[in-house]
Backbone as JSON Lines, residues from 0, in Angstrom:
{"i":0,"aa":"X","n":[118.74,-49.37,25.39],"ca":[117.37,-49.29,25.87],"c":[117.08,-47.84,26.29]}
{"i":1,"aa":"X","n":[115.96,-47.27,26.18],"ca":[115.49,-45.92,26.06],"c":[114.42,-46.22,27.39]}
{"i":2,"aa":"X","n":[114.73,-45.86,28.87],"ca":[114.04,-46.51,29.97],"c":[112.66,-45.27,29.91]}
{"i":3,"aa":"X","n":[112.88,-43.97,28.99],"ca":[111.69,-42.94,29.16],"c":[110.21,-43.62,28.25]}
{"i":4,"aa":"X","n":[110.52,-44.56,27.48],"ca":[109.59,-45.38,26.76],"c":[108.62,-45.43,27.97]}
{"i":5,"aa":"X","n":[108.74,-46.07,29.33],"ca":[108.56,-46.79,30.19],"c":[107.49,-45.72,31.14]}
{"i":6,"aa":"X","n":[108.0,-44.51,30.68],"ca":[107.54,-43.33,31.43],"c":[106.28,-42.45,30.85]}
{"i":7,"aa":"X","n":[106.03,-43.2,29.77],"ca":[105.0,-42.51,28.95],"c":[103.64,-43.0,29.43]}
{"i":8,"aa":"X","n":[102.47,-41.72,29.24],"ca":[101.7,-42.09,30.29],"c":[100.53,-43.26,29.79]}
{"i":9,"aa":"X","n":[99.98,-44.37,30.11],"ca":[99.5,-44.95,29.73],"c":[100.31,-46.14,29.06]}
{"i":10,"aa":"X","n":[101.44,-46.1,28.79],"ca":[102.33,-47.28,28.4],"c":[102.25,-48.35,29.42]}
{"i":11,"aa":"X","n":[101.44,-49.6,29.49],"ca":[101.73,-50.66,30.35],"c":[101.92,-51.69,30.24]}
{"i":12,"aa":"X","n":[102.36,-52.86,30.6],"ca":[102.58,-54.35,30.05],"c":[101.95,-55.02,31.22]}
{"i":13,"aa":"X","n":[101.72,-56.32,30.94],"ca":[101.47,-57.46,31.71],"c":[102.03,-59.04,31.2]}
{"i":14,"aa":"X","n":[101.95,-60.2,32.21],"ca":[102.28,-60.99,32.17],"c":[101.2,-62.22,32.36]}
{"i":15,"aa":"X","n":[100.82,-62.7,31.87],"ca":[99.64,-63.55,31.9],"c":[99.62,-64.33,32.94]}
{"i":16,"aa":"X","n":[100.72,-64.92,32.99],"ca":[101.75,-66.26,33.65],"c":[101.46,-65.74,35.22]}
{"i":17,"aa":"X","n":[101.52,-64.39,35.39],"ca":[101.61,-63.66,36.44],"c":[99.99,-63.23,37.44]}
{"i":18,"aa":"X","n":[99.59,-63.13,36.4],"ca":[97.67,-62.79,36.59],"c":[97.09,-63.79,37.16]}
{"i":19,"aa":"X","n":[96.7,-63.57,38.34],"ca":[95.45,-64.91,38.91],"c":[94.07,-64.69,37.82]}
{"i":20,"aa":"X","n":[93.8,-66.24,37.48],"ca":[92.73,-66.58,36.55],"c":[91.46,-66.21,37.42]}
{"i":21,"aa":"X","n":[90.17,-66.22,37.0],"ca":[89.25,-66.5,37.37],"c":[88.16,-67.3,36.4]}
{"i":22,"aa":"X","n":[87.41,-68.75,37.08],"ca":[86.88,-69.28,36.81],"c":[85.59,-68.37,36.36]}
{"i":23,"aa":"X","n":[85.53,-68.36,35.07],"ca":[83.92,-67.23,34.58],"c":[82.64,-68.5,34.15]}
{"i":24,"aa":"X","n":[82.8,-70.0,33.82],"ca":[82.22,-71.36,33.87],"c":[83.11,-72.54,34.04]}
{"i":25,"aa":"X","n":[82.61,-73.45,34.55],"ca":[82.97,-74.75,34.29],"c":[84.33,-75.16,33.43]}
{"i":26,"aa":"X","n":[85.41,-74.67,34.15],"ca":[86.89,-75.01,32.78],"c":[86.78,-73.88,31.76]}
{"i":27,"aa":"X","n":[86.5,-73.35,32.16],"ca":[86.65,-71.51,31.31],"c":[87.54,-70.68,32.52]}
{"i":28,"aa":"X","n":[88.54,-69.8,31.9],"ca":[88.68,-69.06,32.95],"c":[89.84,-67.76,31.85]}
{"i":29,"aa":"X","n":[89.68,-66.67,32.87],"ca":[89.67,-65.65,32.46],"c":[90.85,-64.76,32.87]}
{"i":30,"aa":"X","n":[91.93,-63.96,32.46],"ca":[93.0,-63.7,33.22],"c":[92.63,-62.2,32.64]}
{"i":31,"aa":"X","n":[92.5,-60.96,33.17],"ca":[92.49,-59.44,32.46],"c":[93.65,-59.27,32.47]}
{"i":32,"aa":"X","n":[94.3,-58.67,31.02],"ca":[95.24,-58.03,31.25],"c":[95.28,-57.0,31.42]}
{"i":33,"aa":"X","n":[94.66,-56.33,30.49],"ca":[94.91,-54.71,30.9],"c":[93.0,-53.9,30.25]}
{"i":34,"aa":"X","n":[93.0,-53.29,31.01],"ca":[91.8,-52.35,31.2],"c":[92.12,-50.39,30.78]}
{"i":35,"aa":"X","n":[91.23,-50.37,30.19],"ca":[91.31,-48.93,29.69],"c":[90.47,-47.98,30.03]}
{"i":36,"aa":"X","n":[90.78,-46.49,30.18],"ca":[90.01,-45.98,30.33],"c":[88.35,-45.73,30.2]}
{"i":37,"aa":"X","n":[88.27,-45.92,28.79],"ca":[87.01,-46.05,27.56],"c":[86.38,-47.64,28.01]}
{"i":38,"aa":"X","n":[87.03,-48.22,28.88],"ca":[86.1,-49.36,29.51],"c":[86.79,-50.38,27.98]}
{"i":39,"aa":"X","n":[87.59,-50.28,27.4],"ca":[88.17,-51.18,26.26],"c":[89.24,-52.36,27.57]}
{"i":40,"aa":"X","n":[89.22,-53.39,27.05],"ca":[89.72,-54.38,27.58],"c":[90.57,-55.55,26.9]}
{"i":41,"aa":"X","n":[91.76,-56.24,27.41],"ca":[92.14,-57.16,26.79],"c":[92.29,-58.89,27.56]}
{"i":42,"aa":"X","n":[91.98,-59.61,27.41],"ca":[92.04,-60.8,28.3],"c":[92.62,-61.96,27.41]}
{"i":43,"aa":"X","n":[93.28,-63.1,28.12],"ca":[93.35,-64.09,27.73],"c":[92.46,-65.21,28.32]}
{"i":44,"aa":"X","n":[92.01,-65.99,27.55],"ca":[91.25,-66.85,28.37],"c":[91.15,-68.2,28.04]}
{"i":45,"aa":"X","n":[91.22,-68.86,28.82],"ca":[91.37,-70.47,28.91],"c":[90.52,-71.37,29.15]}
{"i":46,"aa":"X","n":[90.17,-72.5,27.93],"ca":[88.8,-73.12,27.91],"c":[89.5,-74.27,27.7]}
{"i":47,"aa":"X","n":[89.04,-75.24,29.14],"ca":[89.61,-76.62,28.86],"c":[88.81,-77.56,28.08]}
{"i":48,"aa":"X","n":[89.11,-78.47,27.72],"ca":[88.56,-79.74,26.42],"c":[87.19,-79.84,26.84]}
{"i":49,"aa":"X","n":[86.57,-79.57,26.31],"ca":[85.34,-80.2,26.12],"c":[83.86,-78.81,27.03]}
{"i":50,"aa":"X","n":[84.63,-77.58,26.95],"ca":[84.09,-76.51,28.0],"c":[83.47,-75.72,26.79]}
{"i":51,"aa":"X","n":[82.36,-74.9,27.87],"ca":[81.9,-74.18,26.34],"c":[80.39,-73.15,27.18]}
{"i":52,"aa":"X","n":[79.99,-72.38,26.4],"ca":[79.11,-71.42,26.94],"c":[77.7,-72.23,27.1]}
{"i":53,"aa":"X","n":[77.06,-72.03,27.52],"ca":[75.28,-72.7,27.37],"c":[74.78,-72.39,26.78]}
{"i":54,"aa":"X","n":[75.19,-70.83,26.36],"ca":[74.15,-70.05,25.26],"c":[74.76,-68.8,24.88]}
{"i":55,"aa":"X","n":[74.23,-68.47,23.92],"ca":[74.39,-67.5,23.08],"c":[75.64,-66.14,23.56]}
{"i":56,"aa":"X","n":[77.08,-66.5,22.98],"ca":[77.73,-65.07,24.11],"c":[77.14,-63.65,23.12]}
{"i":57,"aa":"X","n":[76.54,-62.56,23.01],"ca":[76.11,-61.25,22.24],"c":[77.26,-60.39,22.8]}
{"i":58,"aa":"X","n":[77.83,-59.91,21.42],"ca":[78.79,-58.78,21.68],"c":[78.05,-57.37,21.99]}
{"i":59,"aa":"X","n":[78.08,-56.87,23.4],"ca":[77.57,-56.01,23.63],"c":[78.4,-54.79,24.47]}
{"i":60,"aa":"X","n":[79.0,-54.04,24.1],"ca":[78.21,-52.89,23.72],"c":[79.02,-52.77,21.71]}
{"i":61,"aa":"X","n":[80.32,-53.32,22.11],"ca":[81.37,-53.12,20.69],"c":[81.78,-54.6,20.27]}
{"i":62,"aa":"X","n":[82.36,-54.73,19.22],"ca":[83.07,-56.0,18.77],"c":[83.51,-56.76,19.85]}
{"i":63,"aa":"X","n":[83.97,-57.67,18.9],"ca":[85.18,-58.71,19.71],"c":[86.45,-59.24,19.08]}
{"i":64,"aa":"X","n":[87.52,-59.22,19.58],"ca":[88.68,-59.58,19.02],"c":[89.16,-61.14,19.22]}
{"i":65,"aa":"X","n":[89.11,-61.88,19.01],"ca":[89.55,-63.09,18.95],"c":[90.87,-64.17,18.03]}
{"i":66,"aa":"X","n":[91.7,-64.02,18.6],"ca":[92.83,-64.72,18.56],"c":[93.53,-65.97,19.06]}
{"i":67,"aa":"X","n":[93.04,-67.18,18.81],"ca":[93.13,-68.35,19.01],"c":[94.64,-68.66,19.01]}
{"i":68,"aa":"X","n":[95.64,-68.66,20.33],"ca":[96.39,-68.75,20.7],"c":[97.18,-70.19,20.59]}
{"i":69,"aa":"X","n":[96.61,-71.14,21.7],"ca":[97.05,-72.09,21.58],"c":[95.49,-73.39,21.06]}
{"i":70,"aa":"X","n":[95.82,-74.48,21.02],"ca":[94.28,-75.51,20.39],"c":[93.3,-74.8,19.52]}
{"i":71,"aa":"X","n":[92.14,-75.5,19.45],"ca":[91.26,-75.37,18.49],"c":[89.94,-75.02,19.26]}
{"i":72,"aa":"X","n":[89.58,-73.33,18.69],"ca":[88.11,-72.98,19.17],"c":[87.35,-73.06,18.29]}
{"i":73,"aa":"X","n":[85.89,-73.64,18.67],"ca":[84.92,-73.63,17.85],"c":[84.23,-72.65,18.28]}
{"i":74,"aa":"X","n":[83.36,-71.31,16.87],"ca":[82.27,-70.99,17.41],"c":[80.8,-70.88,17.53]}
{"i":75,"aa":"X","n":[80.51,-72.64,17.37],"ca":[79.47,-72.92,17.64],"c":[78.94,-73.37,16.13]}
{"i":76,"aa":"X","n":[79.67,-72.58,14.68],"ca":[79.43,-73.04,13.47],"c":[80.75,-74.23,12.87]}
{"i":77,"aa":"X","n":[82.28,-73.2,13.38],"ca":[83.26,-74.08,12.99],"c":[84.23,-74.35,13.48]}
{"i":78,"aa":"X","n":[85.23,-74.95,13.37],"ca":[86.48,-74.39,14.53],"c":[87.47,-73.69,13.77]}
{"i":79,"aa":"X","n":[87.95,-73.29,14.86],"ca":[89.55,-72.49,14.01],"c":[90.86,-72.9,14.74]}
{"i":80,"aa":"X","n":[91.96,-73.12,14.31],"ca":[92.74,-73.89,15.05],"c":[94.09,-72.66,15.43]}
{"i":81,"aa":"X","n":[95.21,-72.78,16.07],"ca":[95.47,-72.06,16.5],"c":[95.65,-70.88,15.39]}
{"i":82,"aa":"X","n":[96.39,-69.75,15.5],"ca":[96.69,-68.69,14.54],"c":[95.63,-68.03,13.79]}
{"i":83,"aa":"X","n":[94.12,-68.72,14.13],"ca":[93.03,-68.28,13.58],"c":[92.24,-66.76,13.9]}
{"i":84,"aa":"X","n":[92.4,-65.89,13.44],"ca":[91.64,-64.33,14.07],"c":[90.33,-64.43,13.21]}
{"i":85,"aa":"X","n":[89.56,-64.1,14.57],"ca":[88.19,-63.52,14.49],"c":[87.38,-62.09,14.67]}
{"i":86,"aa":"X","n":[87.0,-61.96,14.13],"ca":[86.02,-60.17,14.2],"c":[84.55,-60.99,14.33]}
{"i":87,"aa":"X","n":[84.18,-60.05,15.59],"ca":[82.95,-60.52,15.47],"c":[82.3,-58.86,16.3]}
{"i":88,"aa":"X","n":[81.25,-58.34,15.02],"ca":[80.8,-57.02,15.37],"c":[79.83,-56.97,16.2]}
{"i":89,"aa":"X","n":[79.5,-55.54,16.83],"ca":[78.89,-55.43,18.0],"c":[77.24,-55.95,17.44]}
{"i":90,"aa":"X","n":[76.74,-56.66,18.2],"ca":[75.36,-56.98,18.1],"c":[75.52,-58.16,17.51]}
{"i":91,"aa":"X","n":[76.94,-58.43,17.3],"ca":[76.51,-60.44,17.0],"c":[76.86,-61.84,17.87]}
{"i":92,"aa":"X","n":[76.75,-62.46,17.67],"ca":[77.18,-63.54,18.63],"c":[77.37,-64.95,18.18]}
{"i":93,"aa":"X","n":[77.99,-65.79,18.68],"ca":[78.51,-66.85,18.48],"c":[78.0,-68.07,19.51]}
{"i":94,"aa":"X","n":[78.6,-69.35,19.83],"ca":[78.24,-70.04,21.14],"c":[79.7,-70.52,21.26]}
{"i":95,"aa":"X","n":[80.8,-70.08,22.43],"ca":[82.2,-71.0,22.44],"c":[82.0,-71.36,22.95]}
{"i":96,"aa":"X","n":[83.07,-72.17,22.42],"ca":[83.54,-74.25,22.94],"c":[84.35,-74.54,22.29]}
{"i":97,"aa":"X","n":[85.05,-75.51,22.8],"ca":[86.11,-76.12,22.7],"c":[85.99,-77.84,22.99]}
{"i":98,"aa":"X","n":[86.36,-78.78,21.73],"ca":[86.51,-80.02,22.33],"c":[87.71,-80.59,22.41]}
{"i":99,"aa":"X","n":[89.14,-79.81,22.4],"ca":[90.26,-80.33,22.57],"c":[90.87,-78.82,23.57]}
{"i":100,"aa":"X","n":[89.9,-77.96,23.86],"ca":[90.96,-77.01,24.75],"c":[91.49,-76.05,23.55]}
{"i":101,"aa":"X","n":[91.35,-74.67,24.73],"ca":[92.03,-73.41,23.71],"c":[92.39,-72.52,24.63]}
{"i":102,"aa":"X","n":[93.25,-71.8,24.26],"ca":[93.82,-70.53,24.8],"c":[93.54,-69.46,23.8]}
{"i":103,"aa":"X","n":[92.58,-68.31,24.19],"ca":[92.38,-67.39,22.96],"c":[93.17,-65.59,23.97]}
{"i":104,"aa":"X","n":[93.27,-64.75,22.71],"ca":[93.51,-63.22,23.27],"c":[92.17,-62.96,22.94]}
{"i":105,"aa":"X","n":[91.83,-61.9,23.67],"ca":[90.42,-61.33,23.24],"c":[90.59,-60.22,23.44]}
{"i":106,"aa":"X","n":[90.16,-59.19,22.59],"ca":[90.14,-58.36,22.49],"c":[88.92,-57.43,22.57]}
{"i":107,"aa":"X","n":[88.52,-56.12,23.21],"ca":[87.05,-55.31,23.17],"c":[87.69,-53.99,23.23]}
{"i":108,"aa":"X","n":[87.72,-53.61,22.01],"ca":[87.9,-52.3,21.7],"c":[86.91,-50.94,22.33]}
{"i":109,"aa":"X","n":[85.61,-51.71,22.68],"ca":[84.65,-50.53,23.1],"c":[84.17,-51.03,24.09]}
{"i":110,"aa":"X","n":[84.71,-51.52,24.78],"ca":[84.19,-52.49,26.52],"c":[83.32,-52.97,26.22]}
Protein backbone atom coordinates (compact mmCIF):
# COMPACT_ATOMS: atom_id res chain seq x y z
CA UNK A 1 0.00 0.00 0.00
CA UNK A 2 1.33 3.45 -1.11
CA UNK A 3 -0.26 5.54 2.19
CA UNK A 4 0.98 9.08 -0.03
CA UNK A 5 -2.10 8.15 -2.43
CA UNK A 6 -4.02 9.27 0.72
CA UNK A 7 -2.11 12.56 0.85
CA UNK A 8 -3.00 13.92 -2.42
CA UNK A 9 -4.88 16.97 -2.30
CA UNK A 10 -8.46 16.52 -2.93
CA UNK A 11 -8.33 12.64 -2.80
CA UNK A 12 -11.39 11.70 -0.50
CA UNK A 13 -13.63 8.72 0.24
CA UNK A 14 -16.81 8.19 2.07
CA UNK A 15 -19.00 5.62 3.47
CA UNK A 16 -22.64 5.79 2.90
CA UNK A 17 -23.43 3.29 5.74
CA UNK A 18 -21.69 6.03 7.76
CA UNK A 19 -23.58 9.36 6.48
CA UNK A 20 -26.75 10.45 8.37
CA UNK A 21 -29.65 10.44 5.66
CA UNK A 22 -31.88 13.22 5.30
CA UNK A 23 -35.51 12.95 4.61
CA UNK A 24 -35.74 15.44 1.19
CA UNK A 25 -39.95 13.82 0.84
CA UNK A 26 -42.06 11.36 2.15
CA UNK A 27 -39.64 7.92 2.04
CA UNK A 28 -37.06 9.69 -0.11
CA UNK A 29 -33.96 10.40 1.55
CA UNK A 30 -30.71 11.63 0.71
CA UNK A 31 -27.11 10.79 2.07
CA UNK A 32 -24.15 13.49 0.34
CA UNK A 33 -21.24 12.00 -0.21
CA UNK A 34 -18.91 14.14 -1.31
CA UNK A 35 -19.14 17.87 -2.49
CA UNK A 36 -16.77 19.76 -4.74
CA UNK A 37 -15.40 22.71 -5.16
CA UNK A 38 -17.25 23.73 -8.65
CA UNK A 39 -20.46 23.04 -6.46
CA UNK A 40 -20.33 19.27 -8.45
CA UNK A 41 -21.84 16.72 -6.08
CA UNK A 42 -22.35 13.04 -5.50
CA UNK A 43 -25.27 11.42 -3.39
CA UNK A 44 -26.89 8.28 -2.83
CA UNK A 45 -30.38 8.27 -2.34
CA UNK A 46 -33.09 6.16 -1.06
CA UNK A 47 -36.72 5.95 -2.26
CA UNK A 48 -38.91 3.57 -0.41
CA UNK A 49 -41.84 1.48 -2.37
CA UNK A 50 -44.25 3.33 -3.57
CA UNK A 51 -42.35 7.17 -2.97
CA UNK A 52 -41.90 9.50 -5.67
CA UNK A 53 -41.64 13.36 -6.55
CA UNK A 54 -45.11 15.41 -7.10
CA UNK A 55 -43.71 17.04 -9.95
CA UNK A 56 -41.50 17.63 -12.41
CA UNK A 57 -37.54 17.19 -10.90
CA UNK A 58 -35.59 19.97 -13.92
CA UNK A 59 -31.94 19.42 -14.10
CA UNK A 60 -30.72 22.70 -13.24
CA UNK A 61 -27.94 24.21 -13.59
CA UNK A 62 -25.92 20.75 -15.36
CA UNK A 63 -26.91 17.08 -16.02
CA UNK A 64 -27.66 14.29 -13.93
CA UNK A 65 -26.02 11.07 -13.29
CA UNK A 66 -28.13 8.28 -12.37
CA UNK A 67 -27.23 4.85 -11.37
CA UNK A 68 -29.82 2.57 -10.12
CA UNK A 69 -28.11 0.69 -7.44
CA UNK A 70 -30.27 -1.50 -5.74
CA UNK A 71 -34.60 -2.13 -7.02
CA UNK A 72 -36.35 -0.64 -9.77
CA UNK A 73 -36.60 3.27 -10.61
CA UNK A 74 -39.08 4.60 -12.70
CA UNK A 75 -38.76 7.90 -14.48
CA UNK A 76 -42.06 8.75 -14.76
CA UNK A 77 -41.95 7.15 -18.61
CA UNK A 78 -40.25 3.67 -17.64
CA UNK A 79 -38.48 1.81 -15.14
CA UNK A 80 -35.02 0.66 -15.04
CA UNK A 81 -34.09 -2.04 -12.78
CA UNK A 82 -31.00 -2.27 -10.95
CA UNK A 83 -27.55 -1.77 -13.07
CA UNK A 84 -29.55 0.68 -15.20
CA UNK A 85 -27.47 4.25 -15.98
CA UNK A 86 -29.10 7.30 -16.84
CA UNK A 87 -27.94 10.76 -18.48
CA UNK A 88 -30.25 13.15 -18.19
CA UNK A 89 -28.97 16.77 -19.68
CA UNK A 90 -29.14 20.05 -18.16
CA UNK A 91 -32.61 21.59 -18.86
CA UNK A 92 -34.43 18.25 -18.82
CA UNK A 93 -36.44 16.48 -16.47
CA UNK A 94 -38.10 13.47 -15.52
CA UNK A 95 -40.84 12.67 -12.48
CA UNK A 96 -39.08 9.82 -9.84
CA UNK A 97 -40.72 7.06 -8.29
CA UNK A 98 -40.47 4.03 -7.32
CA UNK A 99 -43.16 1.22 -6.75
CA UNK A 100 -40.98 -1.49 -5.28
CA UNK A 101 -38.12 0.88 -3.72
CA UNK A 102 -34.63 1.96 -5.08
CA UNK A 103 -31.34 2.90 -4.09
CA UNK A 104 -29.78 5.14 -6.89
CA UNK A 105 -25.89 7.04 -7.09
CA UNK A 106 -26.45 10.34 -8.47
CA UNK A 107 -24.33 12.09 -9.86
CA UNK A 108 -24.04 16.37 -10.82
CA UNK A 109 -21.12 17.08 -12.53
CA UNK A 110 -21.95 20.95 -12.61
CA UNK A 111 -23.91 21.34 -9.20
Amino acid sequence: MTSEILDQPGYESSNAATIPSREVLPGVRLRRLWTGANGAHANVLEMDAGSGWPRRDVHEPGPEEVYVVDGVFDDGAREYPAGSFLHAPAGSWHVPQTRVGCTLFLFYPEG
